[in-house]
DRENPA-3360 file (N, C-alpha, C; in nm, 2 decimals, always signed):
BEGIN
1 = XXXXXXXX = -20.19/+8.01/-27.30/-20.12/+7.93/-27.19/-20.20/+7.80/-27.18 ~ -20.13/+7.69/-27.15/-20.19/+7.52/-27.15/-20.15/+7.55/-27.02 ~ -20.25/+7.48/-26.90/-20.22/+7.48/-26.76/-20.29/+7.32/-26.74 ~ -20.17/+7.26/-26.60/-20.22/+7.12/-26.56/-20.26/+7.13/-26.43 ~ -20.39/+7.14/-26.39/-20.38/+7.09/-26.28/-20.42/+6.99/-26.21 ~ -20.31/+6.92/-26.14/-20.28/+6.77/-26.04/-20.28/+6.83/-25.91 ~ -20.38/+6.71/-25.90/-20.46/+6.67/-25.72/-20.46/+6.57/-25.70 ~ -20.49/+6.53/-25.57/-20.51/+6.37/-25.54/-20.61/+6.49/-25.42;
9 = XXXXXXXX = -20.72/+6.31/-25.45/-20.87/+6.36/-25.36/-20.92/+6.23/-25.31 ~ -20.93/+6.23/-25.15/-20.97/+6.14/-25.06/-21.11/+6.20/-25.06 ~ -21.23/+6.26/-25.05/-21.32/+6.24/-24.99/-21.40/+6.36/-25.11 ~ -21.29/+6.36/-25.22/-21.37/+6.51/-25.29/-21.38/+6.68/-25.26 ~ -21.30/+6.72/-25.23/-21.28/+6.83/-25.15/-21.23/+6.85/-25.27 ~ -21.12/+6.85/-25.27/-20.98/+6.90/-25.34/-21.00/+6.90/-25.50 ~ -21.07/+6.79/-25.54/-21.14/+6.73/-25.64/-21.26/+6.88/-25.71 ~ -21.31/+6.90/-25.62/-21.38/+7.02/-25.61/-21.37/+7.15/-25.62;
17 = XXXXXXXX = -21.22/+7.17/-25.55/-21.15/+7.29/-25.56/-21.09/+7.28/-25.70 ~ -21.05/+7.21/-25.75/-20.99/+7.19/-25.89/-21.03/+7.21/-25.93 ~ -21.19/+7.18/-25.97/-21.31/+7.22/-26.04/-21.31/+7.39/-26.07 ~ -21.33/+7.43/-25.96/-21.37/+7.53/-25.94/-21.23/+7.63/-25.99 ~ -21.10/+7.58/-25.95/-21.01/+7.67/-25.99/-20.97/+7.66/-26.16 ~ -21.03/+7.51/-26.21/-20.99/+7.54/-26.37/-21.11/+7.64/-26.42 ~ -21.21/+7.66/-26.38/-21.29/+7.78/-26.43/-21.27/+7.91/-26.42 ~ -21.18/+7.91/-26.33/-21.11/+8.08/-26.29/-20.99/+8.08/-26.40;
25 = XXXXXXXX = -20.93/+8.01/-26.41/-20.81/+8.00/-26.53/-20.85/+8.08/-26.64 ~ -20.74/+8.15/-26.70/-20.77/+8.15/-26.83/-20.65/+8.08/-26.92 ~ -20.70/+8.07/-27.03/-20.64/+7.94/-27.11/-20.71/+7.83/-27.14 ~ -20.62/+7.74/-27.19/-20.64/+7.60/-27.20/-20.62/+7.55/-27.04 ~ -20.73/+7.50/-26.97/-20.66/+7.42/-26.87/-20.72/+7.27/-26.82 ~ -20.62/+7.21/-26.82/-20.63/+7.05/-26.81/-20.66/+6.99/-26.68 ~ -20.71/+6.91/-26.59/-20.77/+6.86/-26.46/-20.70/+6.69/-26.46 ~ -20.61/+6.66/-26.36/-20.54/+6.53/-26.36/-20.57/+6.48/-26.20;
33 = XXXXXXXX = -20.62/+6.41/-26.19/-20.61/+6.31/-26.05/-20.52/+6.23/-26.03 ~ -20.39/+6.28/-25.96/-20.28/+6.16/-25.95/-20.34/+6.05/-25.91 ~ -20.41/+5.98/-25.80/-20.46/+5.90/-25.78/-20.52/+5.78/-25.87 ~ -20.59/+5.84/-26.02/-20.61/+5.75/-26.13/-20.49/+5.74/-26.24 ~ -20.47/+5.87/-26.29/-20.38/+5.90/-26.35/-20.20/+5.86/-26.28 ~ -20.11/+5.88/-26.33/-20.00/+5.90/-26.21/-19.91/+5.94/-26.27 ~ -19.85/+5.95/-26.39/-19.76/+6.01/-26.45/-19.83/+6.13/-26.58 ~ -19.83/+6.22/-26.56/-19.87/+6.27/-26.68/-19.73/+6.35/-26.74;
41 = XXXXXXXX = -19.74/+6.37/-26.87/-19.65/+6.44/-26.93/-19.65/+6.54/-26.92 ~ -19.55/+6.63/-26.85/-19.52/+6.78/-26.82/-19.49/+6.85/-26.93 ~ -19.46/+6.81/-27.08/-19.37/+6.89/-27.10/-19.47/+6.96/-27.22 ~ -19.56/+6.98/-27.22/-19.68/+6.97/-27.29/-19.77/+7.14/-27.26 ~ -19.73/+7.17/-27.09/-19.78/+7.25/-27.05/-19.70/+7.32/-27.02 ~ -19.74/+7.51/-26.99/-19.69/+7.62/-26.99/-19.65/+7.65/-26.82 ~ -19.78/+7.60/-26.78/-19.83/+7.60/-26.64/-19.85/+7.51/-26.55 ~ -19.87/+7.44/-26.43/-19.87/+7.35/-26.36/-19.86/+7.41/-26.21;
49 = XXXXXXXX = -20.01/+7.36/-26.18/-20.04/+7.42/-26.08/-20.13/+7.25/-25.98 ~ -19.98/+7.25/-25.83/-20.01/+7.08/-25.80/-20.13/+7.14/-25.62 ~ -20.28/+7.07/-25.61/-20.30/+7.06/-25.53/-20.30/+6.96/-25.42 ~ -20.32/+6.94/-25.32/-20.35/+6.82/-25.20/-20.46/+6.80/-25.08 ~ -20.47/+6.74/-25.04/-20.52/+6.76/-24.89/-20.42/+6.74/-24.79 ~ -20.48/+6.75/-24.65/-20.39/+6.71/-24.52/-20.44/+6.58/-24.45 ~ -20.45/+6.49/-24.46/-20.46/+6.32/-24.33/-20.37/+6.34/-24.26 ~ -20.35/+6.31/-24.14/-20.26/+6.29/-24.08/-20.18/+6.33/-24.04;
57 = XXXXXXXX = -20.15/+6.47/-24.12/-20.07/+6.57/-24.06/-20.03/+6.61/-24.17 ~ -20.03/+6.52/-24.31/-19.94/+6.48/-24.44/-20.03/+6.50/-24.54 ~ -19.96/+6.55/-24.66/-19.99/+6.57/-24.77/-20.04/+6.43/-24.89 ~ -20.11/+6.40/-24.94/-20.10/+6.25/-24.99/-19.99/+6.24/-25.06 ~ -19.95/+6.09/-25.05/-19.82/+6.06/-25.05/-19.81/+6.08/-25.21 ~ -19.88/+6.01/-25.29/-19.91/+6.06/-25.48/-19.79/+6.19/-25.54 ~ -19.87/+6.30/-25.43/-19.83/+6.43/-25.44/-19.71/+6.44/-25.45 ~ -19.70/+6.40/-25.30/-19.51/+6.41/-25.24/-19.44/+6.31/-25.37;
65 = XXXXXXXX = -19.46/+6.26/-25.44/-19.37/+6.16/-25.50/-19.39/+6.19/-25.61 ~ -19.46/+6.29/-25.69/-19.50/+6.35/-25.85/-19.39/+6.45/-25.85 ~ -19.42/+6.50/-25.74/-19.29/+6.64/-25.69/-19.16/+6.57/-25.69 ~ -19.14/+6.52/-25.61/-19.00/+6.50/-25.63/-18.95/+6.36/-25.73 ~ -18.99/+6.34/-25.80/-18.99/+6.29/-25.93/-18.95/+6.38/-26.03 ~ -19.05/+6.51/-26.03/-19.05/+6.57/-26.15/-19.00/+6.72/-26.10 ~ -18.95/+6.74/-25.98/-18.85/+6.84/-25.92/-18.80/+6.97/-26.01 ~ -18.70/+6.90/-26.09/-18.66/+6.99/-26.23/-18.72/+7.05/-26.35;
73 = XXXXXXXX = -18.79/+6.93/-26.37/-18.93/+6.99/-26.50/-18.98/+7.11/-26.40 ~ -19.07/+7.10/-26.26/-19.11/+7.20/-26.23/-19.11/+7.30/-26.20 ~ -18.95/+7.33/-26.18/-18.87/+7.46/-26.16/-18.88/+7.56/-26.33 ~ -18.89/+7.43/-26.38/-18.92/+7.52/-26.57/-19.08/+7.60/-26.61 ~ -19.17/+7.55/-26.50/-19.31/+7.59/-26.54/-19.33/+7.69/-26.41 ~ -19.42/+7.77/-26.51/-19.52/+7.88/-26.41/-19.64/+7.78/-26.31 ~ -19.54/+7.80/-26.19/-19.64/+7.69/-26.13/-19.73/+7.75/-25.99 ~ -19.85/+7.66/-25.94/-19.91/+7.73/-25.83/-19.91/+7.58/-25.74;
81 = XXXXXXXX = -19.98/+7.60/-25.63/-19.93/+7.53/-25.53/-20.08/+7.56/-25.42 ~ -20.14/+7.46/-25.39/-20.29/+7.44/-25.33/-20.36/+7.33/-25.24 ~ -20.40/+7.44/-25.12/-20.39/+7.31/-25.02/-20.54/+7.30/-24.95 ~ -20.60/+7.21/-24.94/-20.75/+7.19/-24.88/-20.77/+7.12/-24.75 ~ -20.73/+7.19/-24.65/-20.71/+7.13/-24.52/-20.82/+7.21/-24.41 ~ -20.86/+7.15/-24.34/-20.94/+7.22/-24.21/-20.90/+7.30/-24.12 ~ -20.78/+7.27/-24.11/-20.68/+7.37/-24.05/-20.71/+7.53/-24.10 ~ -20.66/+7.65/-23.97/-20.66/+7.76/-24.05/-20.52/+7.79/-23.96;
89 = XXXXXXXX = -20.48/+7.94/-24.04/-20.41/+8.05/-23.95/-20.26/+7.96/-23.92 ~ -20.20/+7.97/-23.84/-20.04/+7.91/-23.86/-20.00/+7.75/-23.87 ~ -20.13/+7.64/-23.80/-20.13/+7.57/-23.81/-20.18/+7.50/-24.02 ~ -20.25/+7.60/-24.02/-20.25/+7.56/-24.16/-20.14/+7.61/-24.27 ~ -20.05/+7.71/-24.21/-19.97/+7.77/-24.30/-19.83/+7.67/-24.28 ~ -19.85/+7.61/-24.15/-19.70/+7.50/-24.17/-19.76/+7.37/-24.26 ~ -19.87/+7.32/-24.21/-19.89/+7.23/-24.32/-19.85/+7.29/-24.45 ~ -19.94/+7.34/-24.48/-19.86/+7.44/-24.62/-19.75/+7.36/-24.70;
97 = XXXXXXXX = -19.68/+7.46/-24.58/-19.50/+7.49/-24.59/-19.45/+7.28/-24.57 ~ -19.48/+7.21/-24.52/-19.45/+7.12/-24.49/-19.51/+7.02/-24.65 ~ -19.54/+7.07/-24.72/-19.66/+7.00/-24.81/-19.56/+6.99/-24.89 ~ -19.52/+7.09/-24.97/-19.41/+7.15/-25.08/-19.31/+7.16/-25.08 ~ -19.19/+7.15/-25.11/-19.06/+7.21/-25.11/-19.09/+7.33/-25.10 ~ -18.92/+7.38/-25.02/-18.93/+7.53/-25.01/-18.88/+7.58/-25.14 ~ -18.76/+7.52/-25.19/-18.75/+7.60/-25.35/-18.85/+7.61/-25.43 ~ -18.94/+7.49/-25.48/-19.04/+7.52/-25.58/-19.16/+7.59/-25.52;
105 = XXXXXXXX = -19.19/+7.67/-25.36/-19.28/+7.76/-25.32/-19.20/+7.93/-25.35 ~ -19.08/+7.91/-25.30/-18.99/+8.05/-25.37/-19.03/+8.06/-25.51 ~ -19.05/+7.97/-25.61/-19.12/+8.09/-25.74/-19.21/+8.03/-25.82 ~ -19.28/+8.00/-25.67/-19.48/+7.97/-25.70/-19.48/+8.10/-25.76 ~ -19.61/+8.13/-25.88/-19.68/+8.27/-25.90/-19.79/+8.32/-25.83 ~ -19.88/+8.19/-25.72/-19.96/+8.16/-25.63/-19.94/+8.05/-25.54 ~ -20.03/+8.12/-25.45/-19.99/+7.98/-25.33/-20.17/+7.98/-25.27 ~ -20.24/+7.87/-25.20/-20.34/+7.88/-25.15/-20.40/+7.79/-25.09;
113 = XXXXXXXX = -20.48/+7.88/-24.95/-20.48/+7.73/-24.88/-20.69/+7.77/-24.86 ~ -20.73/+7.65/-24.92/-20.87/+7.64/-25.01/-20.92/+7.62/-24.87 ~ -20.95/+7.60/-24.76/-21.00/+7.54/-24.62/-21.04/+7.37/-24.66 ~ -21.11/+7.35/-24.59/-21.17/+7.18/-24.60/-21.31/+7.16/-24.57 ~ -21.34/+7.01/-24.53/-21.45/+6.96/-24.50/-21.43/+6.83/-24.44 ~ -21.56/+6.82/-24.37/-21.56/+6.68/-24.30/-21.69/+6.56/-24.35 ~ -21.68/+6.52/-24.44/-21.81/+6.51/-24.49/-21.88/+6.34/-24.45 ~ -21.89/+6.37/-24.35/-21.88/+6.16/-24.30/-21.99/+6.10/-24.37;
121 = XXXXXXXX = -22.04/+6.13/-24.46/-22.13/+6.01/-24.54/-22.01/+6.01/-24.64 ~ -21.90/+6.03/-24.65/-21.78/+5.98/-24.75/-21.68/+5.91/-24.71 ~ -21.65/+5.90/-24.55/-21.57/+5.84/-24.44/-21.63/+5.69/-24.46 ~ -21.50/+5.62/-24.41/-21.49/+5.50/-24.38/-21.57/+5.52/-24.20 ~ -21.53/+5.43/-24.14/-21.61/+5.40/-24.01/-21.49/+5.43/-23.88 ~ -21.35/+5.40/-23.95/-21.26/+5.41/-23.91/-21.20/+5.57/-23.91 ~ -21.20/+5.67/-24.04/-21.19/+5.79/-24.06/-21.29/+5.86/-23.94 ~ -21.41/+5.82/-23.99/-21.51/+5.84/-23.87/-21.46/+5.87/-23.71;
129 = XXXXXXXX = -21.45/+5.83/-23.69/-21.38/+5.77/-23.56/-21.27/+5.84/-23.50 ~ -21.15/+5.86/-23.60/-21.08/+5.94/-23.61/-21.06/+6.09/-23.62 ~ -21.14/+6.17/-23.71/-21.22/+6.25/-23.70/-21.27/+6.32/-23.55 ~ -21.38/+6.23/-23.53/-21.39/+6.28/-23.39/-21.33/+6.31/-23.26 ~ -21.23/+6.19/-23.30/-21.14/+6.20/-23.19/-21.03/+6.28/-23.19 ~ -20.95/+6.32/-23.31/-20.86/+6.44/-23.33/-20.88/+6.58/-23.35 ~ -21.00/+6.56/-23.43/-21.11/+6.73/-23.48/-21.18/+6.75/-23.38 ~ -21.24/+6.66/-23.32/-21.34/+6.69/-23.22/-21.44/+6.73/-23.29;
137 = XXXXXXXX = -21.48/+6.71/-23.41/-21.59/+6.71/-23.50/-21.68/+6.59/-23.51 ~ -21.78/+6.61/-23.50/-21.88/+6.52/-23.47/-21.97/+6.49/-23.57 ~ -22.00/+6.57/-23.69/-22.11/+6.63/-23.78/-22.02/+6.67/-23.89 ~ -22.12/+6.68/-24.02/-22.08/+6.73/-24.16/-22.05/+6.92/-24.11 ~ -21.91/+6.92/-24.19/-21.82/+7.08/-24.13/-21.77/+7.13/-24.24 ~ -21.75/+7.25/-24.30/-21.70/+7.28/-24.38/-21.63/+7.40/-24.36 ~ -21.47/+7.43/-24.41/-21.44/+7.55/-24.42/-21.39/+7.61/-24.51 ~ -21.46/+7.54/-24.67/-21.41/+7.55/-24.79/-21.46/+7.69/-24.87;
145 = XXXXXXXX = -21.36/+7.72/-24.89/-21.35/+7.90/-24.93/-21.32/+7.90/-25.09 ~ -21.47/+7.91/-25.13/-21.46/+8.00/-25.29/-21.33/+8.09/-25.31 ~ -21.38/+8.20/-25.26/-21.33/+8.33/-25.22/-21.15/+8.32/-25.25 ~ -21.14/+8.19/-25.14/-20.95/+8.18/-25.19/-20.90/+8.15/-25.32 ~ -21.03/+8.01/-25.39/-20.98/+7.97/-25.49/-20.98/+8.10/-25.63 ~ -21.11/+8.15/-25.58/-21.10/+8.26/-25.71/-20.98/+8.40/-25.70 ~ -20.94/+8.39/-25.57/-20.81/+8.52/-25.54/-20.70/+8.45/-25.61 ~ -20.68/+8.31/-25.58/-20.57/+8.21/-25.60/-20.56/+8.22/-25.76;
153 = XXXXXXXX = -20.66/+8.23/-25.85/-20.65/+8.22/-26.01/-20.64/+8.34/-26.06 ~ -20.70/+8.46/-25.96/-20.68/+8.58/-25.98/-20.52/+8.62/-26.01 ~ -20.50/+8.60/-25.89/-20.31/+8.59/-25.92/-20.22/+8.51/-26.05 ~ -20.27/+8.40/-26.01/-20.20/+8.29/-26.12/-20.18/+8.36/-26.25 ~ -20.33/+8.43/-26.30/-20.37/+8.51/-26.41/-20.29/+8.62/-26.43 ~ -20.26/+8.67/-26.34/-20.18/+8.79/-26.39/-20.03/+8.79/-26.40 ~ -20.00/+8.68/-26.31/-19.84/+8.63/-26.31/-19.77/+8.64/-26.45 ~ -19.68/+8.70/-26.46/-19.60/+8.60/-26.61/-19.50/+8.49/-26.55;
% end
């Protein structure tokens, strides 16, 4: 199996979870930053598995627009679906749901939501700021979960 997986990464997080989830794969698997990269050729891969973070309530915009660009191609691939937000429990599961279409989540083979981090030596002054004032987080935070990513490839893995 050839597997792609596309992320877009503000602060490294997500960037991170990628990392860590192409080592759980098995196969060939490929690592794409929409953010540098922006179009890659789908038709190349077996599998395609798209992650994100949450700003603002929202998924990066990169994401939202690779998706519904490439809508149809992705309904053709074994695909997974990955979200790195700070959020937990129902507030993290509508982001989620709010991230992705509902048809291409109906026949994800995995779905997963990696937690986050606040890492202000990577913040702007302005994020900073912001941060505090909506998280109420003040300090370097983390709620980034190995544990999901390796369950998340665990599944992927055994999907046909």
């Amino acid at each position: 199996m050839k597997c792609l997986i596309l992320y877009c990464s503000s602060h490294g997080t997500t960037a991170k979870a990628a990392r860590i989830l192409s080592e759980q794969l098995e196969g060939i698997v490929e690592r794409v930053d929409l953010s540098k990269f922006r179009d890659p050729d789908l038709s190349t891969y077996d599998a395609v598995i798209i992650g994100g973070s949450i700003h603002a309530g929202n998924i990066q915009r990169k994401i939202k627009q690779f998706v519904n660009k490439n809508h149809d191609i992705l309904l053709t691939k074994k695909l997974g679906f990955f979200l790195c937000c700070y959020r937990d429990g129902d507030e993290a599961k509508s982001q989620f749901e709010n991230a992705f279409p509902a048809d291409l989540r109906a026949v994800a083979k995995s779905e997963g939501l990696f937690g986050g981090e606040f890492i202000f030596a990577d913040m702007n002054l302005i994020e900073r700021i912001i941060i505090k004032k909506v998280a109420g987080v003040a300090s370097d935070t983390s709620t980034f979960n190995v544990d999901s990513i390796k369950k998340f490839a665990q599944t992927f893995n055994q999907a046909s």
